[in-house]
C-alpha positions in Angstrom: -8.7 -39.3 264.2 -6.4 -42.2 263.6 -4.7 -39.8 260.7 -4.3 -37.4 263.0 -2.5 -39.5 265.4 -0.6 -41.3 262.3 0.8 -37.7 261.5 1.5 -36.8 265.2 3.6 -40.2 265.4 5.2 -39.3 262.4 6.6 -36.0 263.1 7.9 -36.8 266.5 9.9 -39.8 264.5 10.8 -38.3 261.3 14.0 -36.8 262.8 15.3 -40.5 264.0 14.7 -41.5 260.5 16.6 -38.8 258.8 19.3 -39.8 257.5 22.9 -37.7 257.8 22.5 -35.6 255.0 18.5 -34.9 255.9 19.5 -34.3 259.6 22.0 -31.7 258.2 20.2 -30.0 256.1 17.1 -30.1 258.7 19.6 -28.0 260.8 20.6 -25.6 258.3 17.0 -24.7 257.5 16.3 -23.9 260.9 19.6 -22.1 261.4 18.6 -20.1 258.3 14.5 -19.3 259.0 16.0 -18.1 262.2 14.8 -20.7 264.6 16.0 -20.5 268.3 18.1 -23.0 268.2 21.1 -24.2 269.8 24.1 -23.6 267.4 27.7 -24.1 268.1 30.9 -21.7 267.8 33.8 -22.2 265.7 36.4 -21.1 267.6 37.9 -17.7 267.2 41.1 -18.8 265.6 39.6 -21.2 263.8 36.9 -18.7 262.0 40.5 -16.0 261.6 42.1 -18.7 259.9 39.2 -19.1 257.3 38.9 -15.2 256.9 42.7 -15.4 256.0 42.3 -18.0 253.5 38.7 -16.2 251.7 41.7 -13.7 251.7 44.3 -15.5 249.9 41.8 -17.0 247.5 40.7 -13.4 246.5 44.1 -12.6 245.8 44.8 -15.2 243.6 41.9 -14.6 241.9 42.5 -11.2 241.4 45.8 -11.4 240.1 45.0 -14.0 237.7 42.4 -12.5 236.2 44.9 -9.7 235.2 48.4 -11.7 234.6 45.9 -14.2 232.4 46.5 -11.3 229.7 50.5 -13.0 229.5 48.7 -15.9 228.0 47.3 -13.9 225.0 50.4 -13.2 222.7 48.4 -10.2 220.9 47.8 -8.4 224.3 49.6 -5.2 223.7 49.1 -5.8 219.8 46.9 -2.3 218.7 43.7 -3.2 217.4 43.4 -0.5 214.9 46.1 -2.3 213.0 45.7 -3.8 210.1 48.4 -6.3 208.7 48.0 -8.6 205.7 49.5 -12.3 205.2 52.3 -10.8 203.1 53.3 -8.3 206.4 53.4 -11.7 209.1 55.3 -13.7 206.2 59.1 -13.7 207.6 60.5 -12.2 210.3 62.0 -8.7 209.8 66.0 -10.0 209.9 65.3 -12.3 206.6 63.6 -9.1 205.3 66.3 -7.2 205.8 68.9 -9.9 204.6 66.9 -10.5 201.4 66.9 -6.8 201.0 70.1 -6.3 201.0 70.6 -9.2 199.1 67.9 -7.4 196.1 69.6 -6.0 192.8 66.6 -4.4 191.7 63.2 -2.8 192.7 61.5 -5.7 191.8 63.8 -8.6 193.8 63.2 -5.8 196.7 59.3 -5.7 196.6 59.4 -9.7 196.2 61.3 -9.7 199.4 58.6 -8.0 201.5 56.4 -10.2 200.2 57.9 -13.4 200.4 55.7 -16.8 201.5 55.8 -17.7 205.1 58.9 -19.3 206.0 57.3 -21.0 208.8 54.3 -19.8 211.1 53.1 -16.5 210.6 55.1 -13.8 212.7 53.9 -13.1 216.4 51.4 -10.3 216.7 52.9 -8.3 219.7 53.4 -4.2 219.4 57.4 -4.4 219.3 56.9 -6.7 216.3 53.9 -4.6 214.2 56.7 -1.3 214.9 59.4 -3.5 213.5 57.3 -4.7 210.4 56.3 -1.4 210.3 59.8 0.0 210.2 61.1 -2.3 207.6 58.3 -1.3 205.4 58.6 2.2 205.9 62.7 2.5 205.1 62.1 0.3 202.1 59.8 2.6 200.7 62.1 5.9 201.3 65.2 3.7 200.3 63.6 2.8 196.9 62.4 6.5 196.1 65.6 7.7 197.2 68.1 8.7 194.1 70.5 10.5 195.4 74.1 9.0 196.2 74.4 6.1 199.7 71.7 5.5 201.4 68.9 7.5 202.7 69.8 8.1 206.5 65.7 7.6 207.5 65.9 4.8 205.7 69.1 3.2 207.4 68.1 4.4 210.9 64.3 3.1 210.2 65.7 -0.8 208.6 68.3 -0.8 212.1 65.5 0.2 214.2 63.1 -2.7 213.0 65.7 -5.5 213.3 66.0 -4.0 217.3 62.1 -3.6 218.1 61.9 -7.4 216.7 64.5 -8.8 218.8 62.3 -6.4 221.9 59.3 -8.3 220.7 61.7 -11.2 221.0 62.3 -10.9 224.5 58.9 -10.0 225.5 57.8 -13.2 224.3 60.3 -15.3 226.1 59.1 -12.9 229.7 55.9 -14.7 229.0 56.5 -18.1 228.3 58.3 -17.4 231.8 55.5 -16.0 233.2 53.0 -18.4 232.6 55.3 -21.9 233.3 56.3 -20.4 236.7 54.0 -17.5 238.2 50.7 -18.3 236.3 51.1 -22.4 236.4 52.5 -22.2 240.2 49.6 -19.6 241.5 46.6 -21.8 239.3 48.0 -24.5 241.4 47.6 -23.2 244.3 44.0 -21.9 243.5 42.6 -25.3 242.7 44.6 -27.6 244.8 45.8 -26.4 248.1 42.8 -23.3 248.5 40.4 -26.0 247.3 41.5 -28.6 250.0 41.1 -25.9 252.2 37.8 -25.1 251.4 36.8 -28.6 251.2 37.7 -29.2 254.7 35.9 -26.2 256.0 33.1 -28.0 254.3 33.5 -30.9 256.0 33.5 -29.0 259.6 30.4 -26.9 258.7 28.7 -30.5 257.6 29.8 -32.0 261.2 28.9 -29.1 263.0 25.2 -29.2 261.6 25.5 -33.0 262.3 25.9 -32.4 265.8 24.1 -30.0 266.5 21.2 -31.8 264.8 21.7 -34.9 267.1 21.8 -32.8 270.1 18.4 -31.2 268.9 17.0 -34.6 268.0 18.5 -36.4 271.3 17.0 -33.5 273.6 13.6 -33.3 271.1 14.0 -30.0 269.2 11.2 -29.7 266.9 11.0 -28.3 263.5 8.6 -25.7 262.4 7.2 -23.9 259.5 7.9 -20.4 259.5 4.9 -18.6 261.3 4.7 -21.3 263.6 5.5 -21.9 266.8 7.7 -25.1 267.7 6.8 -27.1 270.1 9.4 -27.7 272.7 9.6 -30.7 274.2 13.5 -30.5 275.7 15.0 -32.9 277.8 17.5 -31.8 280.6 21.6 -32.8 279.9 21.2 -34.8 283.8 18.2 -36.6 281.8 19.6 -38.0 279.1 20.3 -41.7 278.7 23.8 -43.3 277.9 22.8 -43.7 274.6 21.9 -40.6 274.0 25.0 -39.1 275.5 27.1 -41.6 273.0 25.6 -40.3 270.0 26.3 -36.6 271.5 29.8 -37.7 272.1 30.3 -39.2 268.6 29.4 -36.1 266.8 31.2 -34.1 269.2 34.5 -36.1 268.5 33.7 -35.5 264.4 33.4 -32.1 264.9 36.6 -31.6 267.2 38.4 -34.0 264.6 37.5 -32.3 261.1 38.0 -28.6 263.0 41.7 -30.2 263.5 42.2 -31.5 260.1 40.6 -28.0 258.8 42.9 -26.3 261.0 45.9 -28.1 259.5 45.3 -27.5 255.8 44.4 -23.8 256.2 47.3 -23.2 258.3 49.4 -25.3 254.9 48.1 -22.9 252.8 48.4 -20.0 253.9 52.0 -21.0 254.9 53.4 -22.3 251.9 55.7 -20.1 250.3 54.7 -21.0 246.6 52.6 -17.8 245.9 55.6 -15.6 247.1 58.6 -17.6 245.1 55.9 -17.7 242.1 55.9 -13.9 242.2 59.7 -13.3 242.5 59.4 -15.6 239.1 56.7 -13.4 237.6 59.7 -10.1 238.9 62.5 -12.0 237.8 60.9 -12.6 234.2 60.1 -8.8 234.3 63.7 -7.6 235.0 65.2 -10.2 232.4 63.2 -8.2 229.8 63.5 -4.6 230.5 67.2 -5.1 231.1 67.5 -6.9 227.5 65.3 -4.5 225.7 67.6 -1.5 227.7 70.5 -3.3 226.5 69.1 -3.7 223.1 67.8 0.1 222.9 70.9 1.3 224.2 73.1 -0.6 221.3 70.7 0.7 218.7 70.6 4.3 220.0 74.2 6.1 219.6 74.2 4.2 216.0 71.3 6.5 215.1 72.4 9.3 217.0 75.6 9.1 214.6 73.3 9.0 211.1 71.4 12.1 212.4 74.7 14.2 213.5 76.0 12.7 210.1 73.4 14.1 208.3 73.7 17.3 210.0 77.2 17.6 209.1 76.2 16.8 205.2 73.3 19.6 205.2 75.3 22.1 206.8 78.3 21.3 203.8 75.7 21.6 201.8 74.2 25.0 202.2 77.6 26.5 202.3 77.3 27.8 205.5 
């Protein structure tokens, strides 16, 4: 019998002797086994604020989960390609300048296959088309015997040295990319999203807390599920001073981290980082369409003029 009263004592204490984090989580596991219990609101702006932010934070992790790829040099580099050390040696300009520089087919061949003058060359589509290109007018150009050049050949060597400076530009779009758009939106992810989060902790931990004490003050009982609590409540007009002081404490934590909370959401989602990031990211964009237009546009009239030339020479040709 004296057990049984042991055990009676001790569950009708246990909740003083809780401490913050036990009272807390006391709360939560009644909130969540569905208990009746007495929970309180967030108020309605506070809870759109937080549905904003879960919003923001989805955002930023959508987009840099794709804009990661400007991280990864090789990201538009084909996979079915296969290049040897010789092919990412030099960069297709000293190719071309030690071809030109070549007095026979064998200086020529020892050009395209140079050493490394420094790192191997970047692995990006514009730059496997211009390797590509280089390798491909050298081939015609050293099977070719009649007299000049082979026009392929020309148009094919002037063609590589323009994709390269493309894959150029596309490189320097990224390093722009990820110093100012990728850098300034990670930032904002894991500092200023993650205060905010953090602080909405903090209010959900001081809401349990007080609703806890008022449970615990007003004798709120715990209960497996299947059973029945016992309610022994106690009337607001009964409660002692005491008891009203602790209500009053954990009601001023609540109202002051809801504050605080409400401050760093409304930061966030009011900064204007994210947006000047992303006219970055735009800005980095333009730079390198317009300087592969401008380089395209150079390149294409000069081959235009080798294929109207060659025209010209076939039509002589055929006596017509």
């Amino acid at each position: 019998m004296d057990n049984f009263q042991k055990l009676g004592a001790f569950g009708k204490n246990i909740s003083a002797s809780f401490t913050p984090f036990a009272a807390r989580t006391q709360q939560l596991v009644k909130e969540t086994l569905g208990q009746d219990v007495d929970k309180t609101q967030l108020p309605p702006d506070y809870i759109e604020l937080e549905k904003r932010v879960d919003a923001l934070k989805k955002v930023h992790n959508t987009m840099l989960q794709v804009t990661s790829q400007y991280s990864n040099e090789a990201y538009d580099y084909p996979t079915n390609i296969r290049e040897s050390f010789n092919d990412l040696g030099r960069t297709v300009g000293e190719k071309v300048q030690l071809l030109s520089a070549a007095t026979s087919p064998a200086e020529a061949q020892a050009a395209l296959t140079a050493p490394p003058s420094a790192k191997p060359q970047p692995k990006t589509f514009s730059h496997a088309v211009a390797r590509a290109a280089v390798n491909s007018s050298h081939t015609l150009q050293g099977e070719h015997s009649g007299a000049g050049e082979d026009p392929l050949a020309t148009a094919l060597e002037k063609f590589a040295v323009a994709s390269e400076k493309v894959g150029e530009a596309r490189l320097a779009q990224d390093a722009q990319i990820q110093s100012k758009f990728l850098a300034g939106w990670s930032t904002t992810l894991n500092t200023n999203i993650m205060f905010a989060t953090r602080a909405r902790k903090a209010v959900e931990n001081s809401r349990l807390s007080l609703d806890a004490t008022k449970a615990n003050v007003k004798g709120g009982a715990f209960s497996l599920p299947g059973q029945k609590a016992q309610q022994h409540t106690i009337n607001e007009e009964d409660l002692t001073e005491e008891q009203r002081a602790k209500i009053e404490q954990a009601e001023d934590e609540f109202v002051g981290q809801t504050e605080e909370a409400v401050g760093v959401m409304k930061n966030v989602l009011d900064t204007p980082e994210p947006l000047r990031n992303l006219a970055d990211l735009i800005a980095a964009q333009l730079e390198y369409h317009k300087k592969a237009y401008e380089i395209l546009s150079e390149l294409a009239p000069v081959v235009d003029q080798l294929q109207v030339e060659q025209e010209v020479r076939r039509h002589d040709s055929s006596g017509f």
